[in-house]
N, C-alpha and C positions, 0 to 999 in steps of 0.2 A: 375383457371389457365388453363385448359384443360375441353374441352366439355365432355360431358356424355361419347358419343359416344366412342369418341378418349381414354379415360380412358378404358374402355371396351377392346379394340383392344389392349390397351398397359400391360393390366390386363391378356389377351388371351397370349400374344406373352409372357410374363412371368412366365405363368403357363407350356407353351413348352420348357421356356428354362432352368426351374427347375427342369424338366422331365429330358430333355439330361445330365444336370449337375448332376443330381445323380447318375444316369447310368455311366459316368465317376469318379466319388469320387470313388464307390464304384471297379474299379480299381485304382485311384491313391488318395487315403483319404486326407483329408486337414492335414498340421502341428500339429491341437491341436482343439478340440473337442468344445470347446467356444471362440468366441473371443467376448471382448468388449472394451469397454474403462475404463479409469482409475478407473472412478465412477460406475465401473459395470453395465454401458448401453449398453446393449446387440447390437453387429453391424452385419450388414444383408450383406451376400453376396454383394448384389447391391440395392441402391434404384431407386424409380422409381416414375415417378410427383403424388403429392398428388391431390386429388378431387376438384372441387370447393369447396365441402361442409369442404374437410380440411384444407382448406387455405383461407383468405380472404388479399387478398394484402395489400388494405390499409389499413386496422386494424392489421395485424401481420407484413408487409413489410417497404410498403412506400416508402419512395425517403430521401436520405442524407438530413440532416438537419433539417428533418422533423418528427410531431409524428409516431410510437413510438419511433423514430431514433433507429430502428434494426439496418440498416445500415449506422449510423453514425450521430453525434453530428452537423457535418460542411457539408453545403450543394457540396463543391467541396474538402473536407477531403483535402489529403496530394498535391493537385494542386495548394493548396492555399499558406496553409504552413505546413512545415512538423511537424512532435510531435517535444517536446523540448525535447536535449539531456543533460541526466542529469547522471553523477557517480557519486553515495552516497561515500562521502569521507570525513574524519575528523582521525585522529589520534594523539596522542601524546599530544602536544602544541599548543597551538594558531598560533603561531609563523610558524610550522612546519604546521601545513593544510593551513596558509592562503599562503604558498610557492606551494602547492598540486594545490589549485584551482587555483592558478595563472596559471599554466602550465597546465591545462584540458581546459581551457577557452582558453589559445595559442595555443590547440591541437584542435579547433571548436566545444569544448564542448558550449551548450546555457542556460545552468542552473546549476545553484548548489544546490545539497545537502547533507547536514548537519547531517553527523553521530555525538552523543554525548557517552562520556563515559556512563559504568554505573551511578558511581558515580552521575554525572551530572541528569541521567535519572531518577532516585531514590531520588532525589533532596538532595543531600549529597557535603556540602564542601570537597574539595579534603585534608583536613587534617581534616575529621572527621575518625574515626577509623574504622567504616566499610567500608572507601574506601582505605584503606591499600589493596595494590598488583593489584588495578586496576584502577588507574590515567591513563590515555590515552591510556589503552589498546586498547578497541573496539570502541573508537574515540575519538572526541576532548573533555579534561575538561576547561569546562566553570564555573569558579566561581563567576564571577563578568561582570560588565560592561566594567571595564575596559580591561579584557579576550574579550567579544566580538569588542570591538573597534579594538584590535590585529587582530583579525580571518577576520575583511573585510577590513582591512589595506590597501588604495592604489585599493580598488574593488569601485567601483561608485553603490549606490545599486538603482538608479533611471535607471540603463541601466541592472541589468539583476535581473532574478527572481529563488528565493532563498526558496525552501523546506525543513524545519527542520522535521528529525524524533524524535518528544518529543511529551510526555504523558501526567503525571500527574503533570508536574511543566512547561506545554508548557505558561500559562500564563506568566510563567516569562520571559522564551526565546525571547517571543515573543515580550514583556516589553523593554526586552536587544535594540533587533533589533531595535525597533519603533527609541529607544536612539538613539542608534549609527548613524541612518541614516537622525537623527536631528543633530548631531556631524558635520554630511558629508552636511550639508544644504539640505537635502532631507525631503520634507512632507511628513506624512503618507500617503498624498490621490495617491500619486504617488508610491507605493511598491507595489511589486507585487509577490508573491510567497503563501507558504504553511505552514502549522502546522499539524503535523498528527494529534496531540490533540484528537486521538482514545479513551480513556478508559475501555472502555468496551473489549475488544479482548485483553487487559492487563491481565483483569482477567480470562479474557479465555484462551488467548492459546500462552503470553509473560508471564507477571510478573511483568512486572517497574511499578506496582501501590504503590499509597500511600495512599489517602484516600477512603474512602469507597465512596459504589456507588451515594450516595444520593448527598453529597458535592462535590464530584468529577464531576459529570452531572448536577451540580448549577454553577462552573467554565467554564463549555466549552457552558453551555448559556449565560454569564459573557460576554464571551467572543465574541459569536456572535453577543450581542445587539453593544456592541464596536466596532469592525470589522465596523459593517453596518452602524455606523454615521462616523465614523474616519479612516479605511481602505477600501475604498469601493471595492479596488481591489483586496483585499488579501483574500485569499480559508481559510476559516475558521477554516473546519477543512480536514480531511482527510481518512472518513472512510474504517479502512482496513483490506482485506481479506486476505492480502501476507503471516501475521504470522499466520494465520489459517489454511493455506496451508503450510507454514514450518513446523506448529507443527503436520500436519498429515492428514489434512482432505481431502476430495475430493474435486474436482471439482464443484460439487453441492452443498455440505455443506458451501465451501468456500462463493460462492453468496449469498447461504440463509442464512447464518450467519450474514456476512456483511449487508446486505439489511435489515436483522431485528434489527442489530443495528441501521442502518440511520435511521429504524421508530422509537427507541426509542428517538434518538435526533431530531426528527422534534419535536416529542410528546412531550417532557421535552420543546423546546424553545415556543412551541404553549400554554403550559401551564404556561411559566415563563411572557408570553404575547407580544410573538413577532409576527409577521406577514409571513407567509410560504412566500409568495413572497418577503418581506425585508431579508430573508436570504437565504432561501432555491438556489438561482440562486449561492452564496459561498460554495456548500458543495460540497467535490470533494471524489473520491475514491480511492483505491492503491489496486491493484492486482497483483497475481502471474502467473507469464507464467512458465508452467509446460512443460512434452515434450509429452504430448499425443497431437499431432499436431494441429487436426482438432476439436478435446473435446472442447481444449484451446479458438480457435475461435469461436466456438460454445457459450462457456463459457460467452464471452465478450459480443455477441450481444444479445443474453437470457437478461444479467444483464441490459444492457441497454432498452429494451422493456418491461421486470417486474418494473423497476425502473420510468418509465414513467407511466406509469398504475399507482402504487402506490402512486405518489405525485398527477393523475390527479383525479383519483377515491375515495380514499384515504383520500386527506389533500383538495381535491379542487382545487390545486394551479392553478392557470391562466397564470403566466406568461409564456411561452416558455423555458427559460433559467433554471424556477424551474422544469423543467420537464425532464432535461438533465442528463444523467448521466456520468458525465466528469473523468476521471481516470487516475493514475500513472500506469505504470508497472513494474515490477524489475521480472528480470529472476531469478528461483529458484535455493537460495544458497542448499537449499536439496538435490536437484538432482546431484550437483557438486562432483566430485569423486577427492580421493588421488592417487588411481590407476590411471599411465596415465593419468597424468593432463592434456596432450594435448589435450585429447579428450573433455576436456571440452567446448574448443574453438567452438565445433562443435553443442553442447548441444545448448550451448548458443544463437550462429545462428537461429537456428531451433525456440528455445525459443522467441529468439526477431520475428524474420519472425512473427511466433502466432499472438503476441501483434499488429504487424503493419496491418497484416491482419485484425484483430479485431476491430481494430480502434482508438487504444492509445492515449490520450492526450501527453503523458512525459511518456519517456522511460529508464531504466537503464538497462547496461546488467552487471554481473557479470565478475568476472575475472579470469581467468585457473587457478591462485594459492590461490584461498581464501578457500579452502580445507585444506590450511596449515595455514594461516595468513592474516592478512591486504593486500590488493592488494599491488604488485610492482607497481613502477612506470609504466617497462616497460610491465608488463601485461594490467594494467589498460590501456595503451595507444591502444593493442591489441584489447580490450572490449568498448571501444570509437569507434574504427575506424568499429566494428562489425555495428556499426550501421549505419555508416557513408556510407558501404559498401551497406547498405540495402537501404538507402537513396538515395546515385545519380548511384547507377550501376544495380541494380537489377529492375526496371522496374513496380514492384507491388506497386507506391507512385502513377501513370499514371488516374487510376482511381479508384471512390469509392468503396468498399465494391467489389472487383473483384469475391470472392468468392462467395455472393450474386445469391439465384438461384439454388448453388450445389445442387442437392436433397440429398444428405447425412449429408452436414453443417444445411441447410432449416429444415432436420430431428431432427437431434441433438441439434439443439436451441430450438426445440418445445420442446424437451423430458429434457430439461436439464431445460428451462424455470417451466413447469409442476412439476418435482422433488422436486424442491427448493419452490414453490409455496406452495406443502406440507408440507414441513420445517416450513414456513412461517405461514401456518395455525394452526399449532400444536404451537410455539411458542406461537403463541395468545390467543391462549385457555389455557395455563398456564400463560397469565398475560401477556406476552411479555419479550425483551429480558433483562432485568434487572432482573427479578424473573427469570430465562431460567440461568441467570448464576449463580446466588445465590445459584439454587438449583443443580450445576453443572451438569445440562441437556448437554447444549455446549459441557464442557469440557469431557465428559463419550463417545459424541458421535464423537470428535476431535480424543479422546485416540484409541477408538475401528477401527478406519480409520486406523489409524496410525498402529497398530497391523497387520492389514490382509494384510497392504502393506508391511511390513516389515518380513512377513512371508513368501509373497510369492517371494520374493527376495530371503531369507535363501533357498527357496524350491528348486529355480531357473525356478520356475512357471512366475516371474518376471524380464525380462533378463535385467540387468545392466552391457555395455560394460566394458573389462576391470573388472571389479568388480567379479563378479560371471558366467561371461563365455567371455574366449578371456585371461583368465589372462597371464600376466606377468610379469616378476618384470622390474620394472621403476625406472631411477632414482630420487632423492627427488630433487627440486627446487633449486638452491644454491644461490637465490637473494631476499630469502624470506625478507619480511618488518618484522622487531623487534624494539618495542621500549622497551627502556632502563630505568633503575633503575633512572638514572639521570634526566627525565621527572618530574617524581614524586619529587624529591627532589628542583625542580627549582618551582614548581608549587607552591609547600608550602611555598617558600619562594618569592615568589610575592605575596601571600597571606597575608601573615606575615607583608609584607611592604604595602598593599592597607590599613591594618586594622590599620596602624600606622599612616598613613598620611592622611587616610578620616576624614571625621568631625564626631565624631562616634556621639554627642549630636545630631546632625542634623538625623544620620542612625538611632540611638535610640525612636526618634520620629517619625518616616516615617512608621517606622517597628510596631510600639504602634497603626499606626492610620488604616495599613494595616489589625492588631489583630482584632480592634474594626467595621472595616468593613463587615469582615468574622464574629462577632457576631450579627451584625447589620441585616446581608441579604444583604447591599448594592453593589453594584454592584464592583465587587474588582480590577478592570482593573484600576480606575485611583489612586487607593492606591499605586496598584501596580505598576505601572509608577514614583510615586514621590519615590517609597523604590529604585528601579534602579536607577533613576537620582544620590539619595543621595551615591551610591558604596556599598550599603547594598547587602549582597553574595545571592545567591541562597539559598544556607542552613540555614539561616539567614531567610530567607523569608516563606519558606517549616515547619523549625521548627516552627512558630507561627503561622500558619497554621494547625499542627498537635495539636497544643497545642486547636485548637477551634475545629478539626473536628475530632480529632484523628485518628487510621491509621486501614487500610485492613489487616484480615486475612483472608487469602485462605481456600478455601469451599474442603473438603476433597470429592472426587469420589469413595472412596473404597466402 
């Protein structure tokens, strides 16, 4: 980047002005004696341009669109087009989100996605008894096909593209969809959207798992070979760092966690004998934008530079597109405070700003009252327009990677890159990331993150507005979103009536040949398409499933 020479001269002029600048600390001291960022990467007064020998452009930089796309997937990024704007939004009834996304879409929302209840996540009919008191709480329940035909009621699903957050029963959802938008005279080669169909960070650092890891990572290469002949456009899966970083980790664990699961699912579909370049170009990513500003950005461009390495080095892959690492954002519901919900608004900003910096595929921002409940309307509409604001008023969409160059970003992608790199290596030498959770490696090193940041919050070593300096009393929200007793009771009782009027000899059978598949090995996507077609429920499906693969318990950390 800079001659011998010139390094020298710039190396000279920084050793004097380290000189001067202690001579003054030591009459006006700095605020606090260490500063770093969130993942405890030590930050330097000022940086200053690295050496030839520590940079090599076209192997660590490049140019937009290009390897290792450090800066950026798309050779003219957001000039071309901007990330797709998506709120995660489902609650209640079918009936009641498919009225939500109509008005996010009137509001120039360009994508939807798909909160599901627990219930639904866990793969449980809404009148199964462990889904007593949480039918549409934390989002829509989906029981049936006929539930999903309500939820895109009057939406055309060949004009926009549709991301569901599901797990362990995402083959079904995904089943649902394919229906539904044969319903609507839509082919699968024409959908476009997402399945997070994670599993592995289920066991790590969510919970809506259902079967163990073996069965569970034979469904979502199930699912890939399917995708690749019959949805060619739809993101197969969605691996994601976002609850790794809700449940505690840092900034750098969050990548190398994520990134060592993607290698466990390349490794699982290359061994079920799929081709890296017949899927690998569908795997997409979901991350969290946190509020350590520049970490954040740092954060994105590392993953993407490690993750080009990895599939080129790696796996071989050849094509361009497998080499990509294309990703969601969702701004961190963690970070969101009860105190002074207003303040959120501003988090959130900042948080999206990160991700757009970074270089985002699809973006979600949070809402100032989800610290209390499901977003309001008119918050949600607040947390749309956050972005909308970033998009045509603020200027940083103009060109790629603007940040590009900082020597402090340039530093902190090196050092955040290398961190995780370590992660990376030490996983592999216990087997990789399927043994790494089993032996809750993951989750001991998620827990222990999650500790020191919440200590030094308590300490107020960790300043959180409003919260632990700045307090005041606020008043609470009075438009909070509640749903009602009366959800649950409508649900069971549509339920009640699909199971009376479907042809259950017909569900009976579909559900028998779905069983013998999952015994078989055979591949269970087109089982599972005839069990949806026939109104055969979710739970329905999940149970004879459990019945062949039986279910996950949780690997104790103590």
């Amino acid at each position: 980047m800079y001659d011998a020479k010139k390094i020298k001269e710039i190396g000279e002029s920084l050793a004097a002005w380290a000189k001067k600048t202690q001579e003054i600390l030591e009459k006006r001291p700095e605020r606090k004696e260490r500063f770093e960022t969130l993942s405890g990467i030590p930050v330097e007064r000022v940086y200053t341009p690295p050496s030839a020998s520590e940079c090599d452009y076209a192997e660590d930089l490049g140019l937009p669109g290009e390897y290792p796309y450090t800066r950026g997937v798309q050779p003219t990024m957001y000039r071309g087009r901007l990330w797709t704007m998506r709120q995660y939004a489902g609650f209640a009834s079918a009936e009641e989100s498919n009225k939500r996304y109509k008005y996010l879409l009137e509001q120039g929302q360009t994508g939807l996605s798909v909160a599901f209840d627990l219930p639904t996540q866990i793969g449980y009919d809404s009148d199964h008894p462990m889904a007593q008191g949480e039918v549409g709480k934390v989002g829509v329940a989906i029981d049936s096909l006929r539930d999903m035909e309500t939820l895109f009621d009057g939406i055309p699903l060949d004009q926009v593209s549709t991301s569901m957050t599901i797990n362990a029963p995402a083959a079904v959802l995904l089943a649902m969809y394919v229906q539904t938008a044969a319903k609507q005279g839509v082919g699968s080669d024409r959908l476009k959207g997402t399945i997070q169909n994670d599993i592995l960070k289920e066991y790590a650092a969510r919970g809506t798992y259902i079967f163990p890891p073996g069965p569970s990572m034979r469904i979502i290469t199930d699912i890939f070979a399917f995708c690749s002949e019959n949805i060619p456009m739809w993101n197969t899966i969605s691996i994601s760092g976002y609850h790794i970083r809700e449940a505690g980790s840092t900034a750098v664990q969050e990548i190398a966690f994520t990134l060592a699961n993607g290698i466990a699912y390349v490794e699982a579909a290359l061994e079920a004998g799929l081709k890296v370049d017949d899927f690998a170009p569908r795997l997409s990513f979901f991350f969290n934008a946190h509020l350590d500003f520049f970490e954040e950005i740092a954060k994105f461009r590392a993953a993407r530079r490690l993750w080009a390495k990895i599939m080129k080095e790696r796996f071989q892959a050849k094509s361009p597109r497998s080499l990509m690492l294309r990703f969601h954002t969702q701004t961190a519901g963690c970070a969101l405070t009860a105190q002074q919900p207003q303040n959120n608004v501003v988090r959130v900003t900042l948080q999206a700003l990160s991700a757009v910096l970074g270089g985002t595929q699809s973006l979600h921002t949070n809402s100032m009252d989800e610290a209390f409940s499901l977003p309001s309307e008119e918050a949600v509409q607040t947390a749309l327009r956050t972005q909308q604001l970033i998009a045509y008023e603020s200027g940083v969409v103009n060109t790629a990677d603007p940040l590009g160059g900082s020597f402090y970003v340039e530093r902190l992608t090196d050092e955040i890159e290398e961190r995780a790199r370590a992660y990376l290596d030490k996983i592999d030498e216990m087997g990789g990331a399927v043994v790494a959770v089993e032996q809750g490696y993951v989750q001991k090193e998620i827990q222990e993150s999650a500790y020191t940041y919440q200590k030094a919050v308590e300490t107020a070593e960790q300043i959180v507005v409003g919260l632990n300096k700045f307090q005041e009393e606020s008043a609470r929200p009075t438009n909070l979103l509640r749903v009602d007793r009366s959800v649950m009771e409508s649900q069971l009782a549509k339920l009640e009536r699909l199971k009376a009027e479907r042809d259950n000899a017909v569900v009976e059978s579909a559900i028998g040949r779905l069983g013998d598949c999952a015994s078989r090995n055979d591949n269970l996507m087109p089982a599972m398409m005839e069990a949806v077609a026939s109104y055969a429920t979710l739970g329905e499906m999940c149970d004879t499933l459990r019945g062949v693969f039986g279910e996950y318990t949780a690997v104790s950390t103590l």
